[in-house]
C-alpha positions as CSV (number, residue, x, y, z in Angstrom):
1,X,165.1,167.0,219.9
2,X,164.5,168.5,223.2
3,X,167.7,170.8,224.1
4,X,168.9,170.6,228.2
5,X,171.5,172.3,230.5
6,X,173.5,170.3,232.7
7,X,175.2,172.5,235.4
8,X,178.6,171.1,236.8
9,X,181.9,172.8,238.4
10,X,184.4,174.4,235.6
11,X,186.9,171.4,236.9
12,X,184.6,169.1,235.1
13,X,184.3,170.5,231.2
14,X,187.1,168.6,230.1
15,X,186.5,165.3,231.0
16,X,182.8,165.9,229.7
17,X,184.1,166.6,226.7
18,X,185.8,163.5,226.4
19,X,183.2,161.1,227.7
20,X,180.2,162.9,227.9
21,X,177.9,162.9,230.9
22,X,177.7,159.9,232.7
23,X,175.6,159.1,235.7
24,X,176.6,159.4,239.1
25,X,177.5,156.2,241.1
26,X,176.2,156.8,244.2
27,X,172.2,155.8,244.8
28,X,170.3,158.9,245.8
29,X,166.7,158.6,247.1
30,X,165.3,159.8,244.3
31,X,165.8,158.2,240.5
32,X,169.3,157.6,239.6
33,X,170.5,159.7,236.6
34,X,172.1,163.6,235.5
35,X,170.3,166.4,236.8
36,X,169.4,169.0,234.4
37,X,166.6,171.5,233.1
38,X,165.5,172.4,229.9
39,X,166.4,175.3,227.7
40,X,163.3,177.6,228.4
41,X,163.1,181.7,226.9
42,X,163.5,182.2,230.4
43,X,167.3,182.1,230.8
44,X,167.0,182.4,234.9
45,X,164.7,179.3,234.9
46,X,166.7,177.5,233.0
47,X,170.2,178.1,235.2
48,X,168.1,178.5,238.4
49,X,170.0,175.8,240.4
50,X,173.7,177.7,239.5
51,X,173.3,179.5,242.9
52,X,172.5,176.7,245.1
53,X,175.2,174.3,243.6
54,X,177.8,177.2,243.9
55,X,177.2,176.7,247.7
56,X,178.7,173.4,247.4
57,X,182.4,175.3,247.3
58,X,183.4,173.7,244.2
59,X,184.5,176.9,242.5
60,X,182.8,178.1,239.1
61,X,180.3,176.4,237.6
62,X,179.8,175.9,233.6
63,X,176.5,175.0,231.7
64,X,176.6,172.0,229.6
65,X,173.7,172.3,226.5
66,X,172.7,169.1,225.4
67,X,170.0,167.5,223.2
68,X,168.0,164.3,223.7
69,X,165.2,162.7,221.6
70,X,161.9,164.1,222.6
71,X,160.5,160.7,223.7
72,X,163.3,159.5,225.7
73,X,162.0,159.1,229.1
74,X,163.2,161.8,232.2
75,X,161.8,162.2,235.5
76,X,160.5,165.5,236.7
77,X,159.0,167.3,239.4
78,X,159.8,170.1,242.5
79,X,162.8,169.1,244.2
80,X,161.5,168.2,247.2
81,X,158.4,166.1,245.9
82,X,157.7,162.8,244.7
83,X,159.0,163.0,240.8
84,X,157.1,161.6,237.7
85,X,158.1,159.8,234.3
86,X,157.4,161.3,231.4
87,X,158.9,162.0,228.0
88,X,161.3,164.9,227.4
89,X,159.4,166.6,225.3
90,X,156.4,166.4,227.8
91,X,158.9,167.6,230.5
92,X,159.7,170.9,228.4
93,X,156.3,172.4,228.3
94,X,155.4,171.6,231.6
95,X,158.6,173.4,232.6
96,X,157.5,176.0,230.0
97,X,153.8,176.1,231.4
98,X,154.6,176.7,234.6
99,X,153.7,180.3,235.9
100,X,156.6,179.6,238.5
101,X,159.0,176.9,237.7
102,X,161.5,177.7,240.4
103,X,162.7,174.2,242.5
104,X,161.8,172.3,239.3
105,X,164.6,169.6,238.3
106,X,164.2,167.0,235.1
107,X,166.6,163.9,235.5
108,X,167.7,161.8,232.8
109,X,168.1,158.0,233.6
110,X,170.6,157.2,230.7
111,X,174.2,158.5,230.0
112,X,174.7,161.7,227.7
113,X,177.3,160.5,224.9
114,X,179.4,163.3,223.5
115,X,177.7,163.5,220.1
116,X,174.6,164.7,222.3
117,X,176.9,167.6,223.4
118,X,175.6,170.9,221.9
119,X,177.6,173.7,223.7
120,X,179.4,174.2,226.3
121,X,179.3,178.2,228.5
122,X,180.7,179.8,231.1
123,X,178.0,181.7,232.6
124,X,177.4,184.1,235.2
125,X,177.6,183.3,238.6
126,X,174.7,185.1,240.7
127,X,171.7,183.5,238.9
128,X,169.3,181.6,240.5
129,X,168.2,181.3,244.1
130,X,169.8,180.0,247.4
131,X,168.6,177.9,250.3
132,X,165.6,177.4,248.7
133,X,163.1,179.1,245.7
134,X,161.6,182.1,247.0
135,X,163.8,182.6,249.7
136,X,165.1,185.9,248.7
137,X,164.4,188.3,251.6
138,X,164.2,185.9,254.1
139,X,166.8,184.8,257.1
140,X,167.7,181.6,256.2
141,X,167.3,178.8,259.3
142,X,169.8,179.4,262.2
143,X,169.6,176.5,264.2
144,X,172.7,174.4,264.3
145,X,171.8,171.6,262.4
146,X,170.6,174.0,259.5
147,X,174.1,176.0,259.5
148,X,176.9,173.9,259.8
149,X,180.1,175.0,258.0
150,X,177.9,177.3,256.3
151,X,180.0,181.0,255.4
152,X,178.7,183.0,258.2
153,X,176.8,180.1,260.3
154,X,178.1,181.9,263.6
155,X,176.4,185.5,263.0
156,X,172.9,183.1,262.2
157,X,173.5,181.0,265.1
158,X,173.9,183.6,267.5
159,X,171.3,185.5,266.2
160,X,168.6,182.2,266.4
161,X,169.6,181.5,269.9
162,X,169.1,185.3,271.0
163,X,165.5,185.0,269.5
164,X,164.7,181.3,270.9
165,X,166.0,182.5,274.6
């Protein structure tokens, strides 16, 4: 069985403990179903989205370990292309594989059930990457449609509008 971490604000462990992980009710653009990765050696490719969720304001965030059967069917690919069905055991070592993996997201179509629960952390809250994989060391976009309510939007807004004058 192929093992996967769920990442989801603190405020939610308890209810997930209860009911397991169910999918969420709104209809994205992409596939329906929980977002997750899979539990890779590499602990910061595994928790790489921790970062980026964080931004969301929705205080600290946990990492629910969970196992599904290996041919249960996930969709995978980088987070801003087109995703593609495969098993979850096929979705592991192509995660695994991968020389960079950053921006990679697996999601499962079916509800978790609490007997799939493995573990539940609390983790450390500065892994992964912001904005967007690889963006370390770069200023992130100031224009106002990029920083809205963003923590210091003003500082990158004036600073985008001095350059573009």
């Amino acid at each position: 069985m192929a093992m996967f971490v769920h990442l989801t604000a603190e405020k939610n462990v308890s209810r997930i403990l209860r009911n397991g992980i169910s999918r969420p009710r709104k209809k994205p653009a992409c596939p329906q179903g929980i977002f997750a990765m899979p539990v890779t050696r590499n602990f910061y490719v595994s928790h790489q989205w921790l970062r980026e969720l964080k931004r969301r304001g929705e205080g600290p965030v946990a990492a629910i370990y969970f196992r599904i059967p290996d041919d249960d069917s996930v969709w995978i690919g980088h987070y801003n292309q087109p995703h593609q069905k495969m098993t979850a055991a096929e979705a592991l070592a192509l995660i695994a594989g991968q020389t960079n993996a950053e921006g990679y997201e697996v999601i499962i179509p079916s509800k978790i059930n609490r007997s799939q629960l493995h573990r539940v952390k609390r983790i450390s809250q500065v892994v992964g990457w912001r904005y967007y994989p690889g963006a370390h060391g770069k200023r992130p976009c100031g224009c106002p449609v990029c920083q809205r309510g963003e923590y210091g939007a003003r500082r990158l807004r004036e600073m985008y509008e001095k350059d573009n004058a």
